[in-house]
N, C-alpha and C positions, 0 to 999 in steps of 0.2 A: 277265153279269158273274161273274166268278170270286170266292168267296167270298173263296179267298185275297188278292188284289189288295185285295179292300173290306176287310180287316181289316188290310190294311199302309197300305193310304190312312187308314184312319180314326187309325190307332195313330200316323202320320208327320206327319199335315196341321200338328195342333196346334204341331206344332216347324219347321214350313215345308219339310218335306219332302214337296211337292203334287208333284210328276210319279210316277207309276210305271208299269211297261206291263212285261208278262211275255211272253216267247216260249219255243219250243221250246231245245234247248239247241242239238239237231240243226242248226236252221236257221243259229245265232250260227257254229258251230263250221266248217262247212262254207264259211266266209267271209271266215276269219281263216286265218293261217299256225298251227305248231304248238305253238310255245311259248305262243299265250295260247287256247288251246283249254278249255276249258270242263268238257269230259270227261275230261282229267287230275286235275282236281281236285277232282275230286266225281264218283265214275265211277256212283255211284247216283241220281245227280240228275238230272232228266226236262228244267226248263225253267228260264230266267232271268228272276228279277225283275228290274227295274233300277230302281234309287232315285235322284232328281233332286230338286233344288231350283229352282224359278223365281223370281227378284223378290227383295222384299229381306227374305219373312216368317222366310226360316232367320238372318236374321244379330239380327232384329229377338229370335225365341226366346235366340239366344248371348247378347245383350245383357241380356237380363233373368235369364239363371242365371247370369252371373257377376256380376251385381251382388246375385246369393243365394251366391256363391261367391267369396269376396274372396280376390285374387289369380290369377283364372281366366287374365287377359289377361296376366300375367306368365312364362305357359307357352310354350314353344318352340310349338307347336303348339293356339292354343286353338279355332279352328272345325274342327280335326278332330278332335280329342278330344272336343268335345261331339258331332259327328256321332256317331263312337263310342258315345257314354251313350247317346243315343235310339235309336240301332239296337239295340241289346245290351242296352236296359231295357225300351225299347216294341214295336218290332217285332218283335224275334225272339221273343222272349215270345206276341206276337197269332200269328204263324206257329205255334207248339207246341202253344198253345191246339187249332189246330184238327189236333190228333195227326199234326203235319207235323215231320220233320227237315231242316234249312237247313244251308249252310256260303255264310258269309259274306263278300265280298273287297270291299279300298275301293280305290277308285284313290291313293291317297294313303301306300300300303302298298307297300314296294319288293321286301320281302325275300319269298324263295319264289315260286312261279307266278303271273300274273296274269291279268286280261283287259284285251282292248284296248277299253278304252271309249269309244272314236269313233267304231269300228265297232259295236261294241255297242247305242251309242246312236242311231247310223241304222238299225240293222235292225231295232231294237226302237220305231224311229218317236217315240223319244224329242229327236233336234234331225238336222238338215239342215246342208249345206256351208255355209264363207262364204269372203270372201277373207281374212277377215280374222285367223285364223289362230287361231278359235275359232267351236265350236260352235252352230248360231240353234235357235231355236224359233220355232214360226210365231205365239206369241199373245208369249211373253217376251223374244223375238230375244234377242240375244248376251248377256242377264243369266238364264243358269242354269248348273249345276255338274251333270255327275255324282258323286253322293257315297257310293254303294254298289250293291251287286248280289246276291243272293238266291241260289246255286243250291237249288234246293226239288225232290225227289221227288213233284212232281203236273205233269200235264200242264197245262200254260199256254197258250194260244193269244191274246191281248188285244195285239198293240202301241197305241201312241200316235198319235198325229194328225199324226206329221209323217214318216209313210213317205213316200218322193220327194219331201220336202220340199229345195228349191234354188233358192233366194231369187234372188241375184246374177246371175245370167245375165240375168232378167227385169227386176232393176230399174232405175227411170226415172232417179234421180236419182244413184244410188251416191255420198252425200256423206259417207261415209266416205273417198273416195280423195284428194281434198283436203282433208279434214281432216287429214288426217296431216302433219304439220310436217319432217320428211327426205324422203315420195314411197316411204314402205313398204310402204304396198297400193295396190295398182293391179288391175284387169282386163283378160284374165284371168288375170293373174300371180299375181293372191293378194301373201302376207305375206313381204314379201322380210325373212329374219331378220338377217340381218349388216348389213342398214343399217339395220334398227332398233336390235341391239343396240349398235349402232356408235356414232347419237347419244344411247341412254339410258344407255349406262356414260361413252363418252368428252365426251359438251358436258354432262354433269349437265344433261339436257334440264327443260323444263315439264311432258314428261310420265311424272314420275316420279309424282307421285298419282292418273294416269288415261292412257288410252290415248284419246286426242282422236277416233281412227277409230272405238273400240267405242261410244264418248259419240254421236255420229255419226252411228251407222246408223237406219233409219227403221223399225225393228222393233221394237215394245214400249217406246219410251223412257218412258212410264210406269209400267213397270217396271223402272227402272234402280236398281241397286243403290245404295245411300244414299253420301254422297260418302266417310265412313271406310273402308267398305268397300270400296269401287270403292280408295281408297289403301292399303287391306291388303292385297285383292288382286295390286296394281301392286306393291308391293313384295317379297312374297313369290316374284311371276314372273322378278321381277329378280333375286331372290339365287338362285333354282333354275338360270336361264341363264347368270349371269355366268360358272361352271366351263366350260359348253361355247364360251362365246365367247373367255376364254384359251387354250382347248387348242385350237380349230381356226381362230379369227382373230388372234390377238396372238402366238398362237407362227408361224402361215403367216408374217407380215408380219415377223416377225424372222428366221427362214430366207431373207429374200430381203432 
């Protein structure tokens, strides 16, 4: 056990920030194209932490600091600005403690360099493929986030439990692929997005509070995110995709 690791687990858990698993930097970077390389942005930094939430104890922590912070949910942005606080009050603090220098990246951050944390998160055995057009976990399936990443100046070697982790090819039942109300996921086609953006911006579909296939899947659904959430989420996906689905299907369909 890497001391580091146990002093970002212990500093993160309290705030539902329970996944971490650190690797070389070398190994992330050599797997990834250039722009989200690792070693541009920290060219002193050895390995990557990667910080993840499972389940619903990170929304459950949000829900109790903003009701000590009235007005919290009134913010453009409230679960990731409070990711923000606990990273930048608890953890990076527990990392300095032990005479460690960090630089910090969220996936939620656009501007300047980043990493790609899909890959990031398979190599670091943090979640595994699905069709479903988001990341599984072998105990949380498709209810976890990545919400930050660590590069740290110490050698790391620790992934998580879900190297080669790929659900989907092996499952029995895949009741995810009729759940879906248009026929959006299927095997092994994965997450067809233009017909799903198709019926959740144009029939204002049912699954504007939830995605019926991630509700669905036979993976952790006692971990599924509380139903506000699950509609925070669903909502936020939709205002981030709506831009791509005017500029590459609503403008295609008027050129012709």
């Amino acid at each position: 056990m890497s001391d580091t690791l146990d002093r970002i687990r212990k500093a993160g858990q309290p705030y539902g920030l329970n996944l971490v698993a650190g690797i070389p930097i070398a190994r992330y970077d050599a797997m990834v194209t250039e722009p989200y390389r690792a070693a541009a942005i920290d060219g002193g930094a050895r390995s990557i932490v990667v910080i993840a939430n499972g389940g619903g104890a990170l929304w459950q922590a949000l829900q109790l600091h903003a009701s000590q912070k009235p007005g919290w949910f009134t913010r453009d942005h409230p679960l990731d600005d409070f990711t923000r606080e606990v990273v930048e009050n608890q953890i990076v603090p527990a990392v300095q403690s032990a005479g460690l220098s960090s630089t910090t990246i969220y996936p939620f951050m656009s501007s300047g360099r980043t990493l790609n944390f899909i890959e990031l998160g398979k190599i670091a055995g943090l979640a595994g493929p699905s069709i479903l057009g988001v990341v599984v976990h072998p105990r949380f399936g498709p209810w976890m986030a990545f919400r930050a990443a660590l590069l740290v100046d110490e050698d790391i070697d620790l992934p998580g439990e879900a190297i080669g982790f790929d659900p989907c090819p092996t499952c029995e039942s895949r009741s995810c692929v009729p759940a879906c109300p248009t026929g959006a996921v299927a095997f092994p086609a994965g997450w067809d997005i233009p017909r799903c953006l198709n019926y959740r911006i144009e029939s204002e579909a049912d699954c504007a509070p939830r995605c019926h296939s991630r509700v669905a899947c036979v993976l952790g659904p006692e971990h599924r995110y509380p139903d506000d959430e699950v509609a925070y989420h669903q909502r936020r996906a939709l205002t981030a995709m709506r831009p791509w689905y005017e500029k590459n299907l609503v403008a295609k369909t008027q050129r012709h």
